[in-house]
C-alpha positions in Angstrom: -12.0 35.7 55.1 -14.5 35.4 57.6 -16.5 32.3 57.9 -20.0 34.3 57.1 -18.2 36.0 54.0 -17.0 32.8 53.0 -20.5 31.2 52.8 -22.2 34.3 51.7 -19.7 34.4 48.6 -20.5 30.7 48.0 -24.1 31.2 48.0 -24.0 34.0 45.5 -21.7 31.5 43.1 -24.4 28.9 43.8 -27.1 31.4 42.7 -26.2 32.1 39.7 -25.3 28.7 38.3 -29.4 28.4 37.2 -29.4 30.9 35.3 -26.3 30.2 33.5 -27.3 26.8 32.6 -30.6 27.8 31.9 -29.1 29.7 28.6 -29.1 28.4 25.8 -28.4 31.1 23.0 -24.8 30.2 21.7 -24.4 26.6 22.6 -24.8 25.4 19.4 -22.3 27.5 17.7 -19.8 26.7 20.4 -20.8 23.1 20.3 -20.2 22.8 16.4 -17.2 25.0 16.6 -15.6 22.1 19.1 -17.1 18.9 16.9 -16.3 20.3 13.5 -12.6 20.2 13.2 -12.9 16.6 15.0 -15.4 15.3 12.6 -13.6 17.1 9.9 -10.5 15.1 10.5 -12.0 12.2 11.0 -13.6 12.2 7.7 -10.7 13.5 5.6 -8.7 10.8 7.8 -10.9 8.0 6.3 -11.0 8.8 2.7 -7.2 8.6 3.3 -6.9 5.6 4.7 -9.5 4.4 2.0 -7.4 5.5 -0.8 -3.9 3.9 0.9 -5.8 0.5 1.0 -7.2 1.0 -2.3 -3.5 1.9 -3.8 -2.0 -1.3 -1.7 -4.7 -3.6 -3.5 -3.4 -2.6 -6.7 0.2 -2.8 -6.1 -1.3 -6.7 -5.3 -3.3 -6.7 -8.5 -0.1 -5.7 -10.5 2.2 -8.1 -9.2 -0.1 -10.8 -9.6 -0.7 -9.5 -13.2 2.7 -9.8 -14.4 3.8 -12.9 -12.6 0.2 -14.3 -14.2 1.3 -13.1 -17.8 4.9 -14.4 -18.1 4.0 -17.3 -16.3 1.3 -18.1 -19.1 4.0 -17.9 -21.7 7.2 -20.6 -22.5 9.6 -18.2 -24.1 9.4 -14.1 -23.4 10.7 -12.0 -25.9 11.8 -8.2 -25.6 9.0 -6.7 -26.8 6.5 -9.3 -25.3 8.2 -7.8 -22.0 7.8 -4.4 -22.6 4.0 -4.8 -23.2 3.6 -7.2 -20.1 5.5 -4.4 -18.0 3.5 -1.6 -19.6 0.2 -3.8 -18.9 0.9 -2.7 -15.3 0.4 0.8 -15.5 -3.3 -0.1 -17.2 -3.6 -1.9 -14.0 -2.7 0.4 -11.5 -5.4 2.9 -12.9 -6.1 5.0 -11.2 -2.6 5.5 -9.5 -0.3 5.8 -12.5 2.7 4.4 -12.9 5.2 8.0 -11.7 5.5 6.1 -8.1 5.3 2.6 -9.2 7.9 0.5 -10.1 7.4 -3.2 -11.5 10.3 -6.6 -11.6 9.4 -9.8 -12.9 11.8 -12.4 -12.3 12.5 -16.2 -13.3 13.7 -18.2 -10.1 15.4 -21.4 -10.4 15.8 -23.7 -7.8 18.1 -26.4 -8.5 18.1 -30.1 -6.8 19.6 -29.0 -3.5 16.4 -26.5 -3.3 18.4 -23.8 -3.5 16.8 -20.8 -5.5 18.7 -18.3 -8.0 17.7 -15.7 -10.3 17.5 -16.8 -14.0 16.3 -13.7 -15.2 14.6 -10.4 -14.7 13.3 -7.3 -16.2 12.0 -4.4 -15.0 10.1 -1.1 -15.1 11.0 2.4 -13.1 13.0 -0.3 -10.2 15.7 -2.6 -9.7 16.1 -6.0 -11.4 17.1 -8.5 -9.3 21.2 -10.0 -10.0 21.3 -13.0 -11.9 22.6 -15.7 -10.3 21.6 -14.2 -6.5 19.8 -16.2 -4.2 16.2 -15.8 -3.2 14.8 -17.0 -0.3 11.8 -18.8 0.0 8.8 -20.6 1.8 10.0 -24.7 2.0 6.4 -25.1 0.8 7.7 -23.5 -2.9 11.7 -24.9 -2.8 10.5 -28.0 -4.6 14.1 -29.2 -6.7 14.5 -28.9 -9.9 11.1 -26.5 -10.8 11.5 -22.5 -11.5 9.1 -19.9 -10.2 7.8 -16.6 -11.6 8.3 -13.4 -9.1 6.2 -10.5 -9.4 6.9 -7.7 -7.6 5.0 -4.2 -7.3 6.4 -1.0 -5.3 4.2 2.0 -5.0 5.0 5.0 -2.9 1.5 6.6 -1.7 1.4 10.0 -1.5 -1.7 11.0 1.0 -3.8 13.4 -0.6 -4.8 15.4 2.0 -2.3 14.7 5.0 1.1 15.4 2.6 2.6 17.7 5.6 1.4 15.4 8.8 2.0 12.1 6.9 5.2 10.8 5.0 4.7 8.8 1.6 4.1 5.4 2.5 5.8 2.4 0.7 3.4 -0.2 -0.7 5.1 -3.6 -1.8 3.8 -7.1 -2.7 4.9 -10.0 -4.1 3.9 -13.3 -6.0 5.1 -16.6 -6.7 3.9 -18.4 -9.8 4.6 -22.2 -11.3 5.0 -21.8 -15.1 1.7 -23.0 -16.7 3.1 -24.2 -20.2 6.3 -25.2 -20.1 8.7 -26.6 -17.0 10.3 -22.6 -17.1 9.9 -19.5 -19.2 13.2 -18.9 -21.3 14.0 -15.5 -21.5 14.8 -14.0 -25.1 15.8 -11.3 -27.3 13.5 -10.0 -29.8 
């Protein structure tokens, strides 16, 4: 292409650049129809992550329950256990109790400081094997004492993100002193 053409063809481009900036009728539409799905996302995004820290703080608030009620308590009976375990799907309102699963354990730790399970009950989980060893913070291996674990597993199902985002595990844990008595002794009813 000739040089002339060249700038001639340029010119032209140049030309009409005004006028095409200079409209306005659609931007708006194609300005929202780029935004929305972002701002869309982003909300939707934030009630989700709203809700997974909501759900975490009661998987807390139930572990802390339990550990708090047995550890208020010198002798736990069967039926005491099954309300104190059934206590925790009250707390876990609004969340249910379908993906939550509750153990409250008795630790002993003897006068090496070495810490075993006494006891421990359950609800839709594991209980932990008597006699295993726990480990734990030197700060809370003081000889000859027993603890109280709580423990609360909830598996968060996003509400809106079930096909981008996999059910996320929520766990927590407590350690309680018994209040009353030096341990709680577990009993039948």
């Amino acid at each position: 292409m000739p040089m002339p053409t060249l700038r001639a063809h340029f010119t032209s481009i140049l030309a009409t650049v005004p006028a095409f900036t200079g409209d306005r009728s659609g931007t708006a539409a194609i300005e929202f129809a780029v935004i929305a799905p972002l701002m869309i996302a982003l909300y939707l995004g934030g009630i989700e992550i709203s809700e997974a820290v909501a759900a975490n703080r009661k998987a807390t608030i139930v572990a802390r329950t339990v550990a708090d009620l047995v550890a208020q308590d010198s002798k736990i009976t069967d039926n005491a256990m099954a309300d104190i375990l059934g206590a925790s799907t009250i707390v876990a309102t609004p969340y249910g109790d379908a993906n939550l699963s509750v153990t409250v354990s008795s630790i002993k730790i003897d006068d090496a400081g070495i810490a075993k399970v006494e006891w421990s009950d359950t609800r839709n989980g594991t209980k932990l094997v008597v006699g295993a060893t726990v480990t734990l913070d030197p700060a809370l291996a003081v000889p000859n004492t027993w603890l109280i674990l709580g423990e609360a597993k909830y598996q968060y199902n996003p509400t809106f993100g079930k096909s981008f985002v996999e059910p996320i595990p929520l766990y927590d844990k407590i350690y309680m002193r018994p209040r009353i008595s030096p341990s709680v002794q577990r009993t039948a009813t």
